[in-house]
C-alpha positions in Angstrom: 81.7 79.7 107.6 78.6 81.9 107.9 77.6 84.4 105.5 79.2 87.5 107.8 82.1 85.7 107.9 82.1 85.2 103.8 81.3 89.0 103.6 84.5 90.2 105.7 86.6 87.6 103.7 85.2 89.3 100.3 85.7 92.8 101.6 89.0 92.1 102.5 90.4 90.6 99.3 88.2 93.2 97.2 90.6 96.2 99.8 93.9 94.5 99.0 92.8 94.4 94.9 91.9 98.0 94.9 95.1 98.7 97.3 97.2 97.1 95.0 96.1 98.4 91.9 96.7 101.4 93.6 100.1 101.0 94.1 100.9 99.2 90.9 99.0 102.7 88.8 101.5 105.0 91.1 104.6 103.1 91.0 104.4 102.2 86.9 107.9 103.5 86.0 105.7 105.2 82.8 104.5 108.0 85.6 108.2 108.7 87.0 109.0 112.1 84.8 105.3 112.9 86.1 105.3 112.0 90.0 108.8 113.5 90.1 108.4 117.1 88.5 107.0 118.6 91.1 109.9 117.4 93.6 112.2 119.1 90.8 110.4 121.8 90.4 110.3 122.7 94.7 113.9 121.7 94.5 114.8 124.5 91.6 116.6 127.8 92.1 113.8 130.8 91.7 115.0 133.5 89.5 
């Protein structure tokens, strides 16, 4: 393997850490009441 070829390989594995860190930071079940309100809030009646 050439150095090119060790590059894209690092790239790669360095995109699907930050991807999943990512996903794992938006899906925490702490963030739920957060990531939801504004769902709710679209969703209410206006008075």
């Amino acid at each position: 393997m050439n150095i090119s070829g060790l590059a894209y390989l690092l790239f790669t594995v360095l995109l699907a850490i930050i991807s999943g860190g990512i996903i794992a930071y938006y899906y925490n079940p702490k963030r739920k009441q957060k990531i939801e309100e504004p769902k709710h809030r679209m969703l209410d009646d206006d008075k």
